[in-house]
C-alpha positions in Angstrom: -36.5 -2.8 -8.3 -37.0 -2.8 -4.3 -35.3 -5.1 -2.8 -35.2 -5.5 1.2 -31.8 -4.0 3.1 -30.4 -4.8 6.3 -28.9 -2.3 8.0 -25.2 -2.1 7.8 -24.3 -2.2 11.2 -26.6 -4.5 12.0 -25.8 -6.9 9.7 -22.5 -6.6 11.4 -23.3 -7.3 14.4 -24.6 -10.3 13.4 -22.5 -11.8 10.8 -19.2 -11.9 9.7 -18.2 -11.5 5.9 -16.1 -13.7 4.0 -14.9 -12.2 0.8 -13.3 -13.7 -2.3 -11.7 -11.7 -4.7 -11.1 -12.2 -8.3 -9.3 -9.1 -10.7 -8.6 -9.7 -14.2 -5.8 -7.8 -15.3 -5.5 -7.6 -19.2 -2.0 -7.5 -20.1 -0.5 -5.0 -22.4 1.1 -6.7 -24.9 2.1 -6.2 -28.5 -0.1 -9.2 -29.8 -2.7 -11.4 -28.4 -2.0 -14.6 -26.4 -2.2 -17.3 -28.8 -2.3 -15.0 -31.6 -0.2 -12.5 -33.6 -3.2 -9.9 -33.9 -2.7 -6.4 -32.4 -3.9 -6.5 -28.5 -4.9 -2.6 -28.3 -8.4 -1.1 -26.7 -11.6 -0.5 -29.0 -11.4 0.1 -33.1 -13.5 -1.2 -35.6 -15.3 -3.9 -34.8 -13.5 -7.3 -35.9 -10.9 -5.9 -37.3 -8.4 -7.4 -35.3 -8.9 -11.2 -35.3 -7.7 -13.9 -37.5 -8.5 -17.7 -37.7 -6.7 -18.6 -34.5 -8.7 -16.1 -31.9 -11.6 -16.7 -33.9 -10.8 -20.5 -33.2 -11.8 -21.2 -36.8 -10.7 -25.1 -38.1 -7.2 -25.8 -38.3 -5.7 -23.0 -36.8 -3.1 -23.6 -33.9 -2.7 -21.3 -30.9 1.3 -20.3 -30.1 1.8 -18.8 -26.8 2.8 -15.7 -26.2 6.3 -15.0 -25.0 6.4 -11.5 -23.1 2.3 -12.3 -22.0 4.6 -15.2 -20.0 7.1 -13.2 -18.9 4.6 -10.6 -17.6 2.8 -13.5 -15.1 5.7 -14.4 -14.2 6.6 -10.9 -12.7 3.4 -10.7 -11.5 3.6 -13.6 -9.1 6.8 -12.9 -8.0 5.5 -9.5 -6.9 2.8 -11.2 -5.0 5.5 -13.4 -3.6 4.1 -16.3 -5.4 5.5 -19.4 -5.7 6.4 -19.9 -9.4 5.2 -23.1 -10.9 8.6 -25.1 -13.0 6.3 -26.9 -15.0 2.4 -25.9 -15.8 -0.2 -26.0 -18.7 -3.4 -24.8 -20.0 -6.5 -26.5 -20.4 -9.8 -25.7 -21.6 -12.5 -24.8 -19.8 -16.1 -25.5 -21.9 -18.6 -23.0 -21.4 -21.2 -21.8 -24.4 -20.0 -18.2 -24.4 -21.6 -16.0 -27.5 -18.9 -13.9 -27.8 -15.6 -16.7 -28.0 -16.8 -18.9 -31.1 -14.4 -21.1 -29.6 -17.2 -22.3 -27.0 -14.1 -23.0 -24.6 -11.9 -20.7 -23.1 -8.6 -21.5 -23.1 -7.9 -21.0 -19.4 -5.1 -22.2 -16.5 -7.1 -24.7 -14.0 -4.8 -26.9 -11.5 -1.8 -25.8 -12.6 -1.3 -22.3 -12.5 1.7 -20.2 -12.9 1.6 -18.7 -10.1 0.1 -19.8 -6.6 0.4 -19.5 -2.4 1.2 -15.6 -2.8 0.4 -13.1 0.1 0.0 -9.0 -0.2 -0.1 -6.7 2.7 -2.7 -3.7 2.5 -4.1 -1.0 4.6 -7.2 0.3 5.5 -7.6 3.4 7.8 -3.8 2.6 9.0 -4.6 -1.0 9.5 -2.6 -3.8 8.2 -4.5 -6.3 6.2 -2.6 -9.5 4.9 -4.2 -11.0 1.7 -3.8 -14.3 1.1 -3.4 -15.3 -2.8 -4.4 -18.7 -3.5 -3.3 -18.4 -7.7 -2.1 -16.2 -10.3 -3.2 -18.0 -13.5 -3.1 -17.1 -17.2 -6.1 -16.8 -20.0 -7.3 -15.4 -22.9 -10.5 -12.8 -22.7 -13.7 -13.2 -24.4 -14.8 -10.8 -26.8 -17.4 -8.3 -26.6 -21.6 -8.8 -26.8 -22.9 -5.4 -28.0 -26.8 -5.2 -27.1 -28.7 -2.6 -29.0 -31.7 -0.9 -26.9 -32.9 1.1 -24.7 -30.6 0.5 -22.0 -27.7 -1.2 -23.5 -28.7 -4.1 -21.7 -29.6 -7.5 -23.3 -32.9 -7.2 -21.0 -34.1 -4.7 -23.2 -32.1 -5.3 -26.5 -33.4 -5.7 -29.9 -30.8 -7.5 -30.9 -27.2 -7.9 -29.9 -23.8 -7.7 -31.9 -20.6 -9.2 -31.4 -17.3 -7.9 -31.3 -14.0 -10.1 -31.3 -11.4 -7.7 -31.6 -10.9 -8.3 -27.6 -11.1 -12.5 -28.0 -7.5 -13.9 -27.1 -6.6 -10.7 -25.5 -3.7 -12.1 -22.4 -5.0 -11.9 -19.0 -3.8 -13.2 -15.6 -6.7 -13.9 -13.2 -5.4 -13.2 -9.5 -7.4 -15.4 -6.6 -7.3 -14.4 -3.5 -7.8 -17.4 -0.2 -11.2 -16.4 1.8 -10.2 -13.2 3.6 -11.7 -13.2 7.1 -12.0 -10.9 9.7 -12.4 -7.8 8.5 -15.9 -7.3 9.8 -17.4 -3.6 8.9 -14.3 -2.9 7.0 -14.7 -6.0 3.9 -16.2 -2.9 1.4 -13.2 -1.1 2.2 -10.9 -3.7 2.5 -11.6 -5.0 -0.7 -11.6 -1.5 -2.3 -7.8 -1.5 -0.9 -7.0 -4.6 -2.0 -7.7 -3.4 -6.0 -5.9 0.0 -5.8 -3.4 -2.0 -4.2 -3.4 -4.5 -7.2 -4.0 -1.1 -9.4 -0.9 0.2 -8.4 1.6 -2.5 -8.4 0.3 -3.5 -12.0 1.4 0.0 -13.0 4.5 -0.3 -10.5 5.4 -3.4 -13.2 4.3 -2.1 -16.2 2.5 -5.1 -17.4 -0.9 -3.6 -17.9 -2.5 -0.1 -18.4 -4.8 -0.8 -15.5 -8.1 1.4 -17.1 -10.8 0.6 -15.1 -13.3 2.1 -17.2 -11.7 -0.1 -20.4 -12.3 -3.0 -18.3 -8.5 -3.9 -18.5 -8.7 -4.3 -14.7 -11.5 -5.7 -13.6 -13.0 -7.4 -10.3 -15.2 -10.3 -9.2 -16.0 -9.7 -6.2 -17.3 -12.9 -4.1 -19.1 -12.8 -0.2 -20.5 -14.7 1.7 -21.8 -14.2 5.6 -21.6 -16.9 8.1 -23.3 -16.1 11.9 -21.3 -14.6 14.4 -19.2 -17.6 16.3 -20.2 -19.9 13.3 -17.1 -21.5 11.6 -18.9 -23.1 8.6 -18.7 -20.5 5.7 -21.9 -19.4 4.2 -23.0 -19.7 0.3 -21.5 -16.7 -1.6 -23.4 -14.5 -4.4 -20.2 -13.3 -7.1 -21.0 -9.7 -8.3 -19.2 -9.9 -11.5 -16.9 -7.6 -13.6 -17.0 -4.7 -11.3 -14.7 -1.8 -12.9 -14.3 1.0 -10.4 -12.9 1.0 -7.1 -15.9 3.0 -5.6 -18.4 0.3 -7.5 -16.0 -2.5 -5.6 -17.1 -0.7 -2.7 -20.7 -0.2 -3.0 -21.6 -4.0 -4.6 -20.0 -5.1 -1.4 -21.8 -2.9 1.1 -25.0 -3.9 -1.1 -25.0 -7.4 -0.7 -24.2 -7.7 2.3 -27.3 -5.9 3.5 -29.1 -8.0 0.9 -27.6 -11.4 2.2 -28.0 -10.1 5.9 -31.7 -9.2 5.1 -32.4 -13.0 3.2 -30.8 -14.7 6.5 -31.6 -12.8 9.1 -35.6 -13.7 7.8 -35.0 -17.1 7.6 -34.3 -17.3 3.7 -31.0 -19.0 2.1 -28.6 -17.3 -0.1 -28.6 -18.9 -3.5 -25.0 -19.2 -4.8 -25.1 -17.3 -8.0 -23.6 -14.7 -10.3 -24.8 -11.2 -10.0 -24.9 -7.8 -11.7 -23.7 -4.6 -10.1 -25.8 -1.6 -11.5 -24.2 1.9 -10.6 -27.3 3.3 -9.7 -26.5 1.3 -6.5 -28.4 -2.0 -6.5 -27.1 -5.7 -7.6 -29.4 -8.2 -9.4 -28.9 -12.2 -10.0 -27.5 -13.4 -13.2 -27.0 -16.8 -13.3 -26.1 -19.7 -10.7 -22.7 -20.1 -10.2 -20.9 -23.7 -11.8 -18.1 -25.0 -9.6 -15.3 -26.0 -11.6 -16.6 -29.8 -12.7 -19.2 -28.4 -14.7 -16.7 -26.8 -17.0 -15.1 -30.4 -18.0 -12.0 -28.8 -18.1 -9.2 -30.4 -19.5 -5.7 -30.2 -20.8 -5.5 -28.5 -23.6 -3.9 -30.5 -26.5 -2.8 -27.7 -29.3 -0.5 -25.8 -26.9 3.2 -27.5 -25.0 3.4 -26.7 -21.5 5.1 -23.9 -20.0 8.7 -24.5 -17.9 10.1 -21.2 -17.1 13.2 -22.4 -16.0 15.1 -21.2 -11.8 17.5 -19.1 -14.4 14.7 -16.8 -15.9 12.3 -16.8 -13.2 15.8 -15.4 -11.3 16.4 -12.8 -14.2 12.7 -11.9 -14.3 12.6 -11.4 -10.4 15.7 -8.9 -10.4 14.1 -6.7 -12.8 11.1 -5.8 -9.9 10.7 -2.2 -9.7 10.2 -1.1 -6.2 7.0 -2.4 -5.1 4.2 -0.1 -3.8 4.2 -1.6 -0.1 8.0 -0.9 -0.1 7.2 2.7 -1.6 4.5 3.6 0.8 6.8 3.0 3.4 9.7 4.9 2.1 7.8 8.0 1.4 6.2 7.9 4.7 9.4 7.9 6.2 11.0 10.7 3.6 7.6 13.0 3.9 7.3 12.6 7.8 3.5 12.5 8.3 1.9 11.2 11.1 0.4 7.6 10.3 -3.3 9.0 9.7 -2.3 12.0 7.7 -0.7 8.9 5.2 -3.4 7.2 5.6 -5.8 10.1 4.3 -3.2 10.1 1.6 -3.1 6.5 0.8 -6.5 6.0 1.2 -8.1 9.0 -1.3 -5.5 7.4 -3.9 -3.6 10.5 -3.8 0.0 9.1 -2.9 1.1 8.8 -6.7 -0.2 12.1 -7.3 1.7 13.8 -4.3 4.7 11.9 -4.8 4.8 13.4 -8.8 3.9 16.9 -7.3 6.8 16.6 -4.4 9.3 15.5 -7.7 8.0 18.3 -9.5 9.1 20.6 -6.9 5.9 20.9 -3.8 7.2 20.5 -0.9 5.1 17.3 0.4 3.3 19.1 2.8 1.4 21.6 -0.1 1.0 19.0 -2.3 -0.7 17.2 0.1 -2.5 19.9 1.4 -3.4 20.6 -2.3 -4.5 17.5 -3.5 -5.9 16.3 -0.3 -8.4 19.5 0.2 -9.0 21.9 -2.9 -8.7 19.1 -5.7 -10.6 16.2 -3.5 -13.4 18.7 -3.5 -13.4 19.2 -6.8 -12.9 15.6 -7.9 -15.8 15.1 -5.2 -17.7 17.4 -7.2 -17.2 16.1 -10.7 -17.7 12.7 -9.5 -14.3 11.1 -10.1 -11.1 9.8 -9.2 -8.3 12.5 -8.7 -6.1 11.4 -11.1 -9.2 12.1 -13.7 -8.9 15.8 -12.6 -8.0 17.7 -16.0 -4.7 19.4 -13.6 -1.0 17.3 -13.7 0.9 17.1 -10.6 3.4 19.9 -12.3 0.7 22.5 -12.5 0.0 21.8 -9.1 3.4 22.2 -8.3 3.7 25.6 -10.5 0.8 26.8 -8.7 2.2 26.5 -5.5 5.6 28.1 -6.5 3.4 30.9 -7.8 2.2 31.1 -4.0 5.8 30.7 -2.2 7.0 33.5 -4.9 4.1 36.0 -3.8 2.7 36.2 -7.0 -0.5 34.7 -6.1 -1.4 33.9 -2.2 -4.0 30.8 -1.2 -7.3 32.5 -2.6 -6.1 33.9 -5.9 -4.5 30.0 -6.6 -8.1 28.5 -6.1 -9.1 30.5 -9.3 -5.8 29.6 -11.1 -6.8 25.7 -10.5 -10.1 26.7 -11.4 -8.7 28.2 -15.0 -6.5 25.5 -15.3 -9.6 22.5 -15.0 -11.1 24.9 -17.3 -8.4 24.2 -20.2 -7.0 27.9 -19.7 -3.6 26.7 -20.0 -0.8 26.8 -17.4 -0.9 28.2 -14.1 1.1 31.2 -14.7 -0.9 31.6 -18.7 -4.0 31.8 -16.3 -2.9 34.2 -13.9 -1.7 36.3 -16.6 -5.2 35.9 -18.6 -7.1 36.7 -15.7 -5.1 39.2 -14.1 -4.5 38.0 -10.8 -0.9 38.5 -9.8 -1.2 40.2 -6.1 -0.9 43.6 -6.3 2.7 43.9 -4.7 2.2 48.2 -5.2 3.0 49.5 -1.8 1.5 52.9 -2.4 -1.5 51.2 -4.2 -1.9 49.0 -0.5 -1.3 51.8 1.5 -3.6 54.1 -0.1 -6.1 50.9 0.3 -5.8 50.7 3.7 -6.4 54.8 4.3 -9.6 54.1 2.4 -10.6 51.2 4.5 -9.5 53.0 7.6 -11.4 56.3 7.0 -14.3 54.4 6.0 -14.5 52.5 9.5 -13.5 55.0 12.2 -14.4 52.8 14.9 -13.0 50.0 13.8 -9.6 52.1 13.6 -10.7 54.0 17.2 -10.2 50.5 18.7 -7.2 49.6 17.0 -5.3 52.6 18.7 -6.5 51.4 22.0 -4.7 48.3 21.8 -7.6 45.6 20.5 -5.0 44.9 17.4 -7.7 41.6 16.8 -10.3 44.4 15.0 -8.1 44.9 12.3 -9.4 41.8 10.7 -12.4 44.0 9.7 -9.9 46.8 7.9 -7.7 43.9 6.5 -10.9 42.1 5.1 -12.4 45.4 3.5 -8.8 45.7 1.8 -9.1 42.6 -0.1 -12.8 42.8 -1.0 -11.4 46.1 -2.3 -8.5 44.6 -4.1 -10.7 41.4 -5.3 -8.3 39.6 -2.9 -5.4 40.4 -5.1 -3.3 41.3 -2.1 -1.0 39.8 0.8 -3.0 39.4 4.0 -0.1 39.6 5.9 1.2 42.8 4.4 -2.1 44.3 4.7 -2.4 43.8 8.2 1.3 45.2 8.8 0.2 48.4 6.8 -2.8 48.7 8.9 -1.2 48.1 12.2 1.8 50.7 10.9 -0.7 53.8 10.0 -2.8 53.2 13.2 0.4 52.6 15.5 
C-alpha cells in the first residue's frame, strides 16, 4: 500500500516524539500461571490446557509461586518499588483465542511500579522512567490459514491454547521525552537493554522470534515548543529489535506526514509488516472500556519486607553495572564500547575474552568479519552458526602462527559452514601456513627472478617495492604464508 512519508529529518525539525513503551516478557516457568499445565514453546496444538486455562465452569485459578517470585526480581532490578499488598483483576475484552473473554490481568495495583533504567545510545545516557511492572496471563494463539497467514486473506482460522495462562510481566515505561532523532534507537536500546537483564536474571528465555519478548511500541508527536502531548498510534507485538526500530522510524514519518497536512492522528492500534510499512488495526480503548475489576477467584498477593529482602540479594550483577565493569577491565575508549554495546556484541566478546581472546581480537573479530557476515545473512550476531570459543580457537590458531588473518576468514567461513572446529577446518582444508623455510625461500627466488625490476629497486634502497615480491609470494602460496616472514626473506636475499 502507498502511504505518504515525511522525511525523517524533517519531521524532526518539526516535532518532537513522545514514546511509550510496553514489552511483554513471558516467564519461564515450570507451569502456567493459574494453572499446573507445562509452560514450554510450540507442540501439538491443545495439548497443554486443562479446565482452568481453558476457563471452563468451575475451575479455580491458583497462582503461581516462582511466576511471583520472578516479578518480584524483576522490579527490583528496575529499581521498582515493590507493592506489600496487590491483586489481580480482570480485564473484559472478546478475545477469540482466551475462551475466558477476560484476561486475567494486574490494573491499579501492580507489583511493581515508579522504577527507572539507565541506557545508552551512541555513548549517550538515557534514563527510562518505568511507570509499572505488572503480572498476567497470555492469550493463546489464532492460526489463520491463507495465502499470507494473515486473517485478511484467511480461509479460515484455528485456535491454539497451549500458550493461554502462560505468566507474563508487562513492563510500562512513563512517556520518554527528548530524545528527538534518536526515539527509533532509543527505544531499540531500551529492549536489548530489557533483553539482557531478563537473561542477566534468568526469568525468561527472551526469544524474540517465539514472541517470549515482545514490544508495543506507542508514539506520539507534539509540535516543536508545544507542551500538550499528541494522540499516539500503538504498533503492537513487535518481535525484533531491528523491527522496534523501523515501526518507529515509520510512523513517525507517517504521523509527521498526517500533521504536517493538516490531518489528525487517530489513536489506534497498528500492525508492523517487515516489509517496512505499518497499517491500522483497531482504535485504541483506554482502560474504562475494559470494566476491569477485582478478580474474585484469586487472594491477593503480600510478599512480605523478609522475601522481597531475600529475593533482592539473590540479583545477579546487572547489565548497567556490567557494561561498566568491562569497560573499565577491556580499556576501550567510550565509542569503541559503544560500537560494541550498540551491535549487541558485548555478551558475545565478553564469552570470547573468558574463552581466552584477548578483548581487543574478539572485538575486532566480532565487530568486523562476523558483523559482515551477520549483515549479510540478515541477522543478529548471536544467530551466527560460530560460539564465542571458536572464535576464540581461531584467534589462538593466529597468535600460534598456524593460520595468519586471511587464512582465519576461511576457517570462520568452514566453521558457518558446519565443517566443524576451527582447527578440524584448517586441517580439512589444508591451510596451516606453510612454516617451510626452504619452501619460502625458494618462493621468494621465484618471485624475485620473475620481477627483476621490482628486485633492481629494492637494492637501491626503495625497500617499499617489496610489497609487489611479498604479494606475488602469497598468491603463489594461496596465502598460506607469514607476511612478515616473507618480507624479511625478501629483504635478506636482496640485502
Amino acid at each position: 500500500m502507498s502511504v505518504e512519508l515525511y522525511d525523517f529529518d524533517q519531521a524532526m525539525a518539526e516535532f518532537d516524539p513522545v514514546l511509550g513503551l510496553e514489552v511483554h516478557v513471558e516467564l519461564n516457568t515450570v507451569s502456567k500461571m493459574f494453572c499446573s499445565c507445562a509452560n514450554v514453546f510450540g507442540g501439538e496444538p491443545n495439548t497443554r490446557t486443562c479446565p482452568v486455562c481453558l476457563g471452563l465452569p468451575g475451575s479455580l485459578p491458583v497462582v503461581n509461586a516462582k511466576a511471583i517470585e520472578s516479578a518480584i526480581r524483576i522490579g527490583l532490578a528496575l529499581n521498582c518499588e515493590i507493592a506489600p499488598w496487590c491483586r489481580f483483576a480482570r480485564k473484559n475484552y472478546f478475545y477469540p483465542d482466551m475462551t475466558k473473554d477476560f484476561q486475567t490481568s494486574q490494573y491499579d495495583e501492580p507489583i511493581a511500579f515508579n522504577g527507572w533504567v539507565e541506557i545508552e545510545v551512541d555513548g549517550e545516557p538515557y534514563r527510562i522512567e518505568i511507570e509499572r511492572a505488572h503480572m498476567e496471563e497470555d492469550a493463546g494463539k489464532s492460526v489463520h490459514v491463507g495465502v499470507s497467514g494473515r486473517i485478511g486473506d484467511a480461509d479460515y482460522s484455528l485456535l491454539d491454547y497451549n500458550r493461554a495462562g502462560t505468566p507474563l510481566v508487562e513492563i510500562v515505561t512513563k512517556p520518554i521525552t527528548g530524545t528527538g532523532a534518536k526515539a527509533p534507537a532509543v527505544a531499540k536500546a531500551y529492549v536489548a537493554f530489557l533483553r539482557d537483564l531478563m537473561l542477566a536474571l534468568g526469568v525468561s528465555d527472551v526469544r524474540m522470534e517465539q514472541g517470549s519478548l515482545r514490544c508495543d511500541a506507542n508514539v506520539s508527536l507534539m509540535p516543536k515548543g508545544a507542551t500538550q502531548f499528541g494522540l499516539r498510534t500503538e504498533t503492537k507485538n513487535v518481535n525484533s529489535l531491528r523491527s522496534i526500530e523501523a515501526a518507529l522510524h515509520y510512523e513517525i514519518r507517517r504521523q509527521a506526514a498526517l500533521l504536517a497536512a493538516g490531518g489528525k492522528v487517530h489513536q489506534e492500534t497498528r500492525h508492523w509488516h517487515e516489509e517496512g510499512h505499518t497499517t491500522p488495526g483497531r482504535s485504541k480503548e483506554t482502560a474504562e472500556d475494559y470494566r476491569y475489576f477485582p478478580e474474585p477467584d484469586l487472594v491477593p498477593v503480600a510478599p512480605s519486607a523478609e522475601w522481597v529482602a531475600e529475593l533482592r540479594a539473590t540479583l545477579p550483577e546487572l547489565p548497567d553495572l556490567k557494561r561498566k565493569r568491562l569497560k573499565a577491565e577491556w580499556g576501550f575508549a567510550d565509542q569503541e564500547f559503544a560500537d560494541i554495546v550498540n551491535s549487541g556484541a558485548l555478551d558475545l566478546i565478553e564469552a570470547t575474552v573468558a574463552a581466552g581472546a584477548s578483548a581487543s581480537a574478539a572485538r575486532k573479530w566480532w565487530l568486523t568479519e562476523l558483523a559482515r557476515r551477520a549483515n549479510e545473512a540478515g541477522c543478529e550476531l548471536g544467530e551466527l552458526a560460530i560460539t564465542p570459543a571458536q572464535v576464540a580457537e581461531v584467534q589462538t590458531l593466529v597468535e600460534a602462527g598456524t593460520i595468519n588473518d586471511k587464512l582465519a576468514r576461511q576457517v570462520i567461513d568452514g566453521v558457518l559452514g558446519g565443517e566443524g572446529s576451527p582447527a578440524d577446518v584448517v586441517a580439512a582444508r589444508g591451510l596451516a601456513v606453510v612454516s617451510d623455510d626452504s619452501a619460502l625461500t625458494a618462493a621468494v627466488d621465484r618471485a624475485i627472478e620473475a620481477n627483476p625490476d621490482v628486485a633492481e629497486r629494492i637494492r637501491s634502497g626503495k625497500v617499499q617495492a617489496a610489497g609487489a615480491l611479498i604479494g606475488a609470494v602469497m598468491q603463489e602460496l594461496r596465502g598460506q604464508a607469514d607476511a612478515a616472514k616473507v618480507r624479511e626473506l625478501v629483504l635478506a636475499r636482496l640485502s
